[in-house]
C-alpha positions in Angstrom: 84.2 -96.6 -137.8 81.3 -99.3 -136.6 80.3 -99.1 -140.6 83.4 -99.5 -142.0 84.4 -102.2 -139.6 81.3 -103.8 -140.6 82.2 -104.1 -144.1 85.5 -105.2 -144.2 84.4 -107.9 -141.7 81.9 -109.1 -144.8 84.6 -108.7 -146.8 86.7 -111.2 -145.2 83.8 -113.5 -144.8 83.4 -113.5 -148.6 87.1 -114.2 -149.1 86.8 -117.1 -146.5 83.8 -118.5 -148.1 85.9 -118.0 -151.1 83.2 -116.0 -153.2 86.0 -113.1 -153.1 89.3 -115.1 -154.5 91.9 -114.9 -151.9 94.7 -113.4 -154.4 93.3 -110.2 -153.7 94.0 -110.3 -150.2 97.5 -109.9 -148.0 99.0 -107.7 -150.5 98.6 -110.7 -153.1 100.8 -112.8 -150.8 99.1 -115.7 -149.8 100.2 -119.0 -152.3 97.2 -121.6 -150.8 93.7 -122.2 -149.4 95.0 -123.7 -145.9 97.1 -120.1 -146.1 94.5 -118.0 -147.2 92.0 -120.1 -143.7 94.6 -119.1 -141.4 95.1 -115.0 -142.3 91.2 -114.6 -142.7 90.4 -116.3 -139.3 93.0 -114.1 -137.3 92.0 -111.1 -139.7 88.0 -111.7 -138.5 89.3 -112.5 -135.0 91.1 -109.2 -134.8 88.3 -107.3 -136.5 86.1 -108.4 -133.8 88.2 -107.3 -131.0 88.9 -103.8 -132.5 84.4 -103.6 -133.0 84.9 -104.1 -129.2 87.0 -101.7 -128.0 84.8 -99.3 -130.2 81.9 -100.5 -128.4 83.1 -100.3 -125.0 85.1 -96.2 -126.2 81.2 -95.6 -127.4 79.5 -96.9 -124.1 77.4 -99.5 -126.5 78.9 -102.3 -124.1 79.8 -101.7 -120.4 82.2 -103.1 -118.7 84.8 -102.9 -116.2 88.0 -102.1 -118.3 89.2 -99.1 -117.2 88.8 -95.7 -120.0 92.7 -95.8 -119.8 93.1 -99.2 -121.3 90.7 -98.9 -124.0 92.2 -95.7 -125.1 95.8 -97.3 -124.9 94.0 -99.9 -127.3 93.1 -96.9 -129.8 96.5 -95.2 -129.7 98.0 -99.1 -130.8 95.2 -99.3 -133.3 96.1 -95.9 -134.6 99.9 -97.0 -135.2 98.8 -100.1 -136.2 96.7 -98.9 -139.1 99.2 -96.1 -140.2 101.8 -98.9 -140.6 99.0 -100.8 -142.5 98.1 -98.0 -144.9 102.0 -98.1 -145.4 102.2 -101.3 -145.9 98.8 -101.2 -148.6 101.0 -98.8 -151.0 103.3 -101.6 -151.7 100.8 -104.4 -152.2 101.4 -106.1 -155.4 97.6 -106.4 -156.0 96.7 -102.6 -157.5 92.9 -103.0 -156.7 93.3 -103.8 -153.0 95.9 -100.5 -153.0 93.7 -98.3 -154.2 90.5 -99.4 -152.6 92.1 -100.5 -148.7 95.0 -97.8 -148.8 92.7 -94.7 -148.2 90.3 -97.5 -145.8 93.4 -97.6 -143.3 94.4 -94.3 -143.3 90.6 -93.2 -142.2 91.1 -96.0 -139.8 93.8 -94.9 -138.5 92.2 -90.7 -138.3 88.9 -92.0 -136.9 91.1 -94.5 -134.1 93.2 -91.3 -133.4 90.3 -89.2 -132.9 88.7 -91.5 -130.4 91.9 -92.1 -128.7 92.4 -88.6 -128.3 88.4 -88.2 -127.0 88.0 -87.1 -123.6 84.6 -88.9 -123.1 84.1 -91.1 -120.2 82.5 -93.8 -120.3 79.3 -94.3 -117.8 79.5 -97.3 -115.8 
């Protein structure tokens, strides 16, 4: 999940840096560059807090956020990126259906199976 989380963090990079042209992002929805700024911040931002949680669920970073949360976290991820691979089958840009449709379904099979996990972490 760390690898894959990894690239479509560069991917969103390269739109925001606008070497990946930002009609191939949001299903195809977004109309301008101040648009396209806004989605891909809060698309990194959220990126970077799901790396997190996956950090903290793998005991990479410790803390004091109680297992319970962070696997409360992974059960909303899960939902979250079931509803996304949903939402990928109706993009109106085929490339970013067939290429992020089966990335959010894994996502949403590897956040399940780590919510699920019975592994506490060491403090």
């Amino acid at each position: 999940m760390l690898i894959l989380l990894t690239l479509v963090l560069c991917y969103h990079l390269l739109i925001l840096v606008e070497l990946i042209p930002y009609q191939v992002a949001w299903g195809g929805r977004l109309e301008t560059k101040s648009q396209m700024y806004v989605f891909e911040t809060i698309s990194i931002g959220v990126n970077l807090i799901i790396y997190a949680v996956i950090l903290i669920k793998g005991a990479y970073i410790k803390t004091n956020i109680p297992i319970r949360v962070i696997n409360i976290l992974l059960w909303i991820l899960t939902a979250i990126f079931v509803l996304n691979t949903i939402g990928n089958l109706f993009s109106d840009n085929f490339l970013e259906m067939i290429i992020f449709t089966p990335l959010t379904l894994i996502s949403s099979i590897f956040c399940y199976r780590m919510a699920v996990e019975k592994k506490e972490i060491e403090t």
